[in-house]
PAKOLLO-312416 format. One line per field, with one value per residue (C-alpha): chain; residue in one letter; x, y, z; residue number from 1. Coordinates in steps of 0.5 Angstrom, whole numbers, plus 500, padded with zeros to 3 digits. Layout:
REM PAKOLLO-312416
unit = A;...
code = a;...
u = X;...
v = Y;...
w = Z;...
pos = NUM;...
This chain:
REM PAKOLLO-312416
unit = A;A;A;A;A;A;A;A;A;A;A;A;A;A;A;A;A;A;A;A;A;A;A;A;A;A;A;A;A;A;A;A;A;A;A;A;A;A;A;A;A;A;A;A;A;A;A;A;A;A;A;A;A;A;A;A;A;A;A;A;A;A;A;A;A;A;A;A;A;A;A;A;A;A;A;A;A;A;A;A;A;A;A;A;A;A;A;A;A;A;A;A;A;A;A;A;A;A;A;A;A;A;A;A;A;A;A;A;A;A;A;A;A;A;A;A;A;A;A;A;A;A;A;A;A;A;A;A;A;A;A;A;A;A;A;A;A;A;A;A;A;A;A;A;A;A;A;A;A;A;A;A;A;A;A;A;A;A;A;A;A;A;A;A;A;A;A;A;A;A;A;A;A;A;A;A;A;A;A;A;A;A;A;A;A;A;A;A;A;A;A;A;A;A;A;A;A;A;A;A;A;A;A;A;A;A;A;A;A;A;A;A;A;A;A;A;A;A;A;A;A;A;A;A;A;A;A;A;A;A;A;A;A;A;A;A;A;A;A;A;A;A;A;A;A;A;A;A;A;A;A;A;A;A;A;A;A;A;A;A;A;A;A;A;A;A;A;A;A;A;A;A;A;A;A;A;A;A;A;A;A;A;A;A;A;A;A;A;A;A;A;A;A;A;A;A;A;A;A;A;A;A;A;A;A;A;A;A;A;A;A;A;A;A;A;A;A;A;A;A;A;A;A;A;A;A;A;A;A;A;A;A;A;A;A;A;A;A;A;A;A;A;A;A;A;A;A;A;A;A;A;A;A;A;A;A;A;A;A;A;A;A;A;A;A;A;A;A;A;A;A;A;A;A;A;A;A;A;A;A;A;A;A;A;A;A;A;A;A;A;A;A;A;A;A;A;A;A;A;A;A;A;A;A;A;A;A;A;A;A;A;A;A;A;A;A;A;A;A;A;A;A;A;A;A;A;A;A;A;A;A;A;A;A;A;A;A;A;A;A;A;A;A;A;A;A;A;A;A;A;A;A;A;A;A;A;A;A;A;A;A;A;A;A;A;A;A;A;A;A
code = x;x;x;x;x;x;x;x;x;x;x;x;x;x;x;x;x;x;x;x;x;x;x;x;x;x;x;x;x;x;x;x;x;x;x;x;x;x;x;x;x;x;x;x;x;x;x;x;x;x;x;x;x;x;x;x;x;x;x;x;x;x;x;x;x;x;x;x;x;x;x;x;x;x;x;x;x;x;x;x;x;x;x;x;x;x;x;x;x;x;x;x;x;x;x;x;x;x;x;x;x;x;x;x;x;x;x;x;x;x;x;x;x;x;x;x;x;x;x;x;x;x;x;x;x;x;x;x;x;x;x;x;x;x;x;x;x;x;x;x;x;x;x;x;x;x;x;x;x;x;x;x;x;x;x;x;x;x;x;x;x;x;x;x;x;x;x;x;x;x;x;x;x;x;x;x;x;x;x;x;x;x;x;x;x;x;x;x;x;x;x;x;x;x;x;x;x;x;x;x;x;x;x;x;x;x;x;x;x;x;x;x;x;x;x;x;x;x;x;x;x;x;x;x;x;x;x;x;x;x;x;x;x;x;x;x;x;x;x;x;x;x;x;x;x;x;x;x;x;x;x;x;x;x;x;x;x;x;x;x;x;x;x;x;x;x;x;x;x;x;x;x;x;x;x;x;x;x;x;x;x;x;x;x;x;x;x;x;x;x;x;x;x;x;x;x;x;x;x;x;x;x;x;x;x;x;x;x;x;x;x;x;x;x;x;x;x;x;x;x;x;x;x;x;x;x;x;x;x;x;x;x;x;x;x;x;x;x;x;x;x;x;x;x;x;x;x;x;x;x;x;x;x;x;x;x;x;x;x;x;x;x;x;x;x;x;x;x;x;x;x;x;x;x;x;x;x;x;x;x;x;x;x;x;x;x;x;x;x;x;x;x;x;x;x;x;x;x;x;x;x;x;x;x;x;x;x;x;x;x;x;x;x;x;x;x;x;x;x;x;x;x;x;x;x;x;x;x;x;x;x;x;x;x;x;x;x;x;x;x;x;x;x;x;x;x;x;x;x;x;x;x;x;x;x;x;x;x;x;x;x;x;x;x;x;x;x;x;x;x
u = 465;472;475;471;475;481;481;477;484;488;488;489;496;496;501;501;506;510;517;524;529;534;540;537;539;535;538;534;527;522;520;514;515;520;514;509;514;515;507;506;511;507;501;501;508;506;500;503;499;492;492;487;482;481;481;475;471;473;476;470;469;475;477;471;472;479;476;471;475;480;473;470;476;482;481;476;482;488;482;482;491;491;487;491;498;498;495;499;505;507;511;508;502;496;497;498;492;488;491;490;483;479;485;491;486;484;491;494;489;490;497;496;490;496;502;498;495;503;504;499;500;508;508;504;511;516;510;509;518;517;511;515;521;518;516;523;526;520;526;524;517;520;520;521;525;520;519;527;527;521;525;532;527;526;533;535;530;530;538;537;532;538;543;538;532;536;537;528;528;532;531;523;522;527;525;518;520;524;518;513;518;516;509;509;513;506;501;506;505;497;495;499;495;489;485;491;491;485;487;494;496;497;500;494;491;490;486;479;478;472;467;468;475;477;474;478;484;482;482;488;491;489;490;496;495;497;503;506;504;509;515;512;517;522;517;519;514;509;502;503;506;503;495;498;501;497;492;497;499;491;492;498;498;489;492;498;493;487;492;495;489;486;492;491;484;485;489;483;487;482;481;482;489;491;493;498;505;502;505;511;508;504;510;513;507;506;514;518;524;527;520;519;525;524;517;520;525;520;515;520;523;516;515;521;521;514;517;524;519;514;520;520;514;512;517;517;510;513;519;513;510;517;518;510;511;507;512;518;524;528;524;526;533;537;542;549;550;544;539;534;530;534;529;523;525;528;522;517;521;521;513;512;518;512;507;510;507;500;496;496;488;487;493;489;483;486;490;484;479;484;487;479;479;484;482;475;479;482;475;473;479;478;471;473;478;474;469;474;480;477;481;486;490;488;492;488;481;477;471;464;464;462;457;464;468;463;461;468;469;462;464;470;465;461;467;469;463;463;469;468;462;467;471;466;468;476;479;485;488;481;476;474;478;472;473;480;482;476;481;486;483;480;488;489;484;489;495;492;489;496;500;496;497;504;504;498;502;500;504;508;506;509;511;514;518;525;528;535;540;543
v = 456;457;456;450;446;449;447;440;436;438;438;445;444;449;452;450;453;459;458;460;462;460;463;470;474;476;483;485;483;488;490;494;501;500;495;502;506;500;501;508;509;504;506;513;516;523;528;528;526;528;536;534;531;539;542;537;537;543;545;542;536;534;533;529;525;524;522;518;514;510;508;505;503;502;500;494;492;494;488;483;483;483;477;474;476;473;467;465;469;466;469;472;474;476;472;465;467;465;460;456;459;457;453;454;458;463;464;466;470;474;474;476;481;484;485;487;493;494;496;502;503;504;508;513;514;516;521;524;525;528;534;536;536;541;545;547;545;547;546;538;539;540;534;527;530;529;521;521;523;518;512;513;513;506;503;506;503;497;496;499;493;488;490;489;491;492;500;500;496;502;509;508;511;516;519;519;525;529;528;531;536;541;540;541;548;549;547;552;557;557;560;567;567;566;568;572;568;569;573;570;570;563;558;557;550;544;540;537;532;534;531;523;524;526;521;516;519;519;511;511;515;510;503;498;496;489;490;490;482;479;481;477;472;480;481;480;476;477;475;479;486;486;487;493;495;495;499;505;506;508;512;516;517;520;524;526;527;532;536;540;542;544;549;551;551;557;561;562;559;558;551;552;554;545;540;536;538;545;543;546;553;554;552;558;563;559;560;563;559;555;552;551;548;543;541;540;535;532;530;527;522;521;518;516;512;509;506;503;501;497;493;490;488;487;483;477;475;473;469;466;463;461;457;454;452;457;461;459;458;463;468;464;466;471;475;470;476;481;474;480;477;480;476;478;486;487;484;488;495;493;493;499;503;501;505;512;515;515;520;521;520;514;510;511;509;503;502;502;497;492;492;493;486;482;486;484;476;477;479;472;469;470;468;462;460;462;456;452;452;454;452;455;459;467;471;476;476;480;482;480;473;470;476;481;477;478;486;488;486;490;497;496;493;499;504;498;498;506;506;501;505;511;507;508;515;515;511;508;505;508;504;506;504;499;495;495;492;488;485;485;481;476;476;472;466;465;466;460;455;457;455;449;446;447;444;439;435;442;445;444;444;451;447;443;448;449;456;456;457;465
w = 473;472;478;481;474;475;483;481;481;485;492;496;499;505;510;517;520;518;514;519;518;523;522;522;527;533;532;525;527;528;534;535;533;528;524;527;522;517;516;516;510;507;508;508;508;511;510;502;497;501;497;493;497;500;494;491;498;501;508;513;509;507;515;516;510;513;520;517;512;517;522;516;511;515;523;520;515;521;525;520;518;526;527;521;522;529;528;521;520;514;509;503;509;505;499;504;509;503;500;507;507;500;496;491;485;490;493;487;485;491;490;482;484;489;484;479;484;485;478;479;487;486;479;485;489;483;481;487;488;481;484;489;485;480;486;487;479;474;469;470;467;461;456;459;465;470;467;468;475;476;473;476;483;481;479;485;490;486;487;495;497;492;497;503;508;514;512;511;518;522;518;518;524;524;517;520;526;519;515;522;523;518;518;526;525;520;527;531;526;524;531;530;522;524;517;515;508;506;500;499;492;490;483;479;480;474;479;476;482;485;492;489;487;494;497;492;494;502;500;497;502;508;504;504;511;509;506;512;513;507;512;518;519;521;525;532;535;530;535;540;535;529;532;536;531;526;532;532;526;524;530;528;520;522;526;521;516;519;524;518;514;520;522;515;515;520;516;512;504;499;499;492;492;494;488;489;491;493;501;498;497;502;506;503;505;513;514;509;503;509;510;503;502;508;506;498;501;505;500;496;502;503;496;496;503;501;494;498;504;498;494;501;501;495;493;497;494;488;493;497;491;487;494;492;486;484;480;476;482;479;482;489;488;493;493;496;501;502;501;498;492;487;481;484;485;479;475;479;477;470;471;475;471;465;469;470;464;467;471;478;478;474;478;484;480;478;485;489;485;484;491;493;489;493;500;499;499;505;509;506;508;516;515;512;517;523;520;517;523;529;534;530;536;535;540;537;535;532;536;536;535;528;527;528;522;518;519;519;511;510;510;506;502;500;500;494;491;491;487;482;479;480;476;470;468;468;461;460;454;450;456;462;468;470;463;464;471;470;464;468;474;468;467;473;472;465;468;474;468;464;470;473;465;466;473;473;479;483;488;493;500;503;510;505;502;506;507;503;508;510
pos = 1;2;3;4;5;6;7;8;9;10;11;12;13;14;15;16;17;18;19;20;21;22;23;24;25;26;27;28;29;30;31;32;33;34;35;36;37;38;39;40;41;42;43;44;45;46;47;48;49;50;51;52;53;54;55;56;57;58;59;60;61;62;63;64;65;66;67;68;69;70;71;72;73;74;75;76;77;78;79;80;81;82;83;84;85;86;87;88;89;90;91;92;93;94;95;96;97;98;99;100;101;102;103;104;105;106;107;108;109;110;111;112;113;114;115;116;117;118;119;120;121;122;123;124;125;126;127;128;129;130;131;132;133;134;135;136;137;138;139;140;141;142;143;144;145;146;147;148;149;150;151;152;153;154;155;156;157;158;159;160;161;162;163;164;165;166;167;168;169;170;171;172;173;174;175;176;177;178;179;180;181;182;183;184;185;186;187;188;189;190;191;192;193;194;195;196;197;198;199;200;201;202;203;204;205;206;207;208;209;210;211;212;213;214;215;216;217;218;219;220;221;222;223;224;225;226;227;228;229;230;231;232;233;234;235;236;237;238;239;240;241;242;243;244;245;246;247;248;249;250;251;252;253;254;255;256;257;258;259;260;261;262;263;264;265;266;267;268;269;270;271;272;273;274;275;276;277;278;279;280;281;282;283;284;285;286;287;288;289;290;291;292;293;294;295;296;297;298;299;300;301;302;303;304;305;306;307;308;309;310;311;312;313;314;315;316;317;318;319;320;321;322;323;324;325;326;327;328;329;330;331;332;333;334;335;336;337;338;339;340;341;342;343;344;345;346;347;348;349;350;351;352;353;354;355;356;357;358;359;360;361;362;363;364;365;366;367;368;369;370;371;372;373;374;375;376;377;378;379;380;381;382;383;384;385;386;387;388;389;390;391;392;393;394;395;396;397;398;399;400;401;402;403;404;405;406;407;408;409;410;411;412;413;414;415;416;417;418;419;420;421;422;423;424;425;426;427;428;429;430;431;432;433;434;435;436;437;438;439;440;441;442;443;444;445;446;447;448;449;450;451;452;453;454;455;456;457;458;459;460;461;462;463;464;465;466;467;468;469;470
């Protein structure tokens, strides 16, 4: 009941057309292969990070997982974010889209639902730039060294988004192909290795995930589609390239994924020989030191890219919502050159810097069930609006009608539900990860009746907020 009173005496005010900013050059928007890369390393960032989900399923069902997953959890969300994104390109994207559809309660709990899931999503990125790391350094386990080096992937992407986005807009698509490259040469290679691992002498892991943590992992690795939405005012014509790119942007990171495994399926390694950061020895088995070390390299750029790729994206949240009256208008200031959100990255860094020290498995745990919350908003969303706003001009629609808006949030849904009960047995601060992100998204109702008591005028309209001059 809580939200009924809380949105009672205000009424929602909501965008009706996107914000601009009319001295941006033409020349920086993103065209559509750009955005396809600007995507890929939000969402994926090549086949790293994928590991365990072999070494918890198995070769054959691993590929089938990793097939499957995008059909039922990426392709209906790459529909929803192409209807939404075309039909309202507004800064901040998911959290405005919301906003519009159901209020101001419920838009700023998509916004606090995502921003709590970023502090867990990008603590990710760092501990993968680590693995890969200590692959080629095990001097870097020692300690608090590897935590170190995962602190200072921070600091560094933080101070890289203050000085602008221009660098993530023109280097996404170029650090795809150098990220590619080595896992191409492994595909090359596969065929003249036909079973000749079968016996191959291998690290010993220390990976438990088994079937159900693998299937997590598969969702993580496929998850982040509309983060790419909060930049659509850098997006050049935003209705007609977000759809296709949202489209062949599944297409190239499934591809990405299932290609390498089963080269290396035929090579007959173990399934057991996988945890995360093993690419790099099995580089080394497939081609050598020098593979090893392309391999190493990439896996760290790809952790890396994926962080500096999400400040961007992130960070424009708390931009967004200062712009509403949503959040205190220090966190709207930008940067007197770059006019990055300088606030707003720096505050996030703080949270994701906090975040490092816990396991790679409970950060996917907690990332999926609380971004699971604010994704399952957004298929409300389109629902929403197709009832509320049908007029609303939709240059691309998902199919099917009514009935097709609806089924399309379903299996995103049940996938949901499944790590929800999953989240039942990893525990973080002595409570299960169910308990612990529940509170963390009963947070945000606080947060809410905490800011609208410090507001009770309420917020003001987005089209009435103006864009400060570049």
């Amino acid at each position: 009941m809580a939200t009924a009173t809380a949105t009672a005496n205000i009424q929602p005010t909501l965008p009706t057309a996107p914000r601009t900013d009319k001295t941006k050059k033409k020349s920086i928007r993103l065209t559509l292969w750009p955005l396809v890369a600007a995507t890929f390393f939000m969402v994926s960032g090549g086949t790293y990070g994928t590991e365990d989900i072999v070494h918890g399923a198995g070769y054959g069902k691993a590929i089938l997982i990793l097939l499957l997953t995008p059909l039922l959890w990426s392709l209906p969300t790459a529909f929803m974010i192409g209807e939404l994104s075309s039909a309202l390109p507004f800064e901040g994207g998911y959290y405005a889209w919301v906003r519009r559809a159901m209020g101001n309660f419920w838009g700023f709990q998509e916004a606090w639902l995502s921003l709590v899931a970023s502090i867990f999503d990008m603590a990710i990125y760092p501990t993968l730039f680590v693995a890969y790391l200590t692959r080629m350094f095990p001097w870097f386990q020692e300690n608090h060294r590897g935590v170190a080096v995962a602190l200072g992937v921070v600091v560094v992407c933080a101070a890289l988004n203050i000085m602008g986005v221009k660098v993530v807009s023109t280097t996404s698509l170029w650090l795809f192909f150098l990220l590619s490259a080595p896992f191409a040469a492994i595909f090359v290679i596969a065929p003249f290795k036909i079973h000749a691992l079968a016996n191959a002498v291998t690290k010993p892991t220390t990976s438990n995930v088994d079937i159900l943590g693998g299937l997590l992992i598969c969702m993580w690795n496929y998850m982040g589609w509309d983060n790419a939405s909060t930049i659509a005012t850098e997006v050049e014509r935003p209705q007609r390239t977000y759809p296709r790119a949202m489209l062949v942007a599944v297409a190239i990171v499934c591809i990405t994924y299932v290609l390498p495994f089963a080269a290396m399926w035929i090579t007959g390694l173990p399934a057991s020989a996988w945890e995360t950061g093993a690419w790099a020895d099995v580089a080394e088995l497939m081609g050598g030191p020098v593979l090893r070390i392309a391999l190493v390299a990439g896996g760290m750029m790809s952790g890396f890219g994926m962080f500096n790729a999400l400040v961007m994206s992130y960070s424009r949240l708390p931009l967004a919502m200062a712009q509403d009256g949503m959040l205190p208008k220090i966190f709207g200031k930008l940067h007197p050159k770059s006019r990055a959100p300088w606030v707003a990255i720096i505050a996030l860094a703080v949270g994701w810097g906090l975040a490092l020290n816990l396991g790679f498995e409970r950060l996917v745990t907690l990332d999926i069930m609380i971004y699971g919350a604010s994704l399952a908003l957004e298929f409300v969303a389109l629902v929403c609006l197709r009832i509320r706003e049908p007029e609303l001009k939709r240059p691309f629609r998902v199919p099917g009608g009514m009935l097709g808006a609806i089924a399309v949030g379903i299996p995103p849904v049940l996938l949901l539900g499944f790590a929800i009960i999953r989240s039942e047995h990893e525990a973080v601060l002595g409570m299960s990860s169910l308990w612990f992100g529940l509170i963390l998204i009963g947070a945000g109702v606080i947060a809410y009746l905490v800011n609208h008591a410090l507001k009770p005028t309420g917020w003001a309209a987005a089209a009435e907020t103006v864009q400060p001059a570049a």
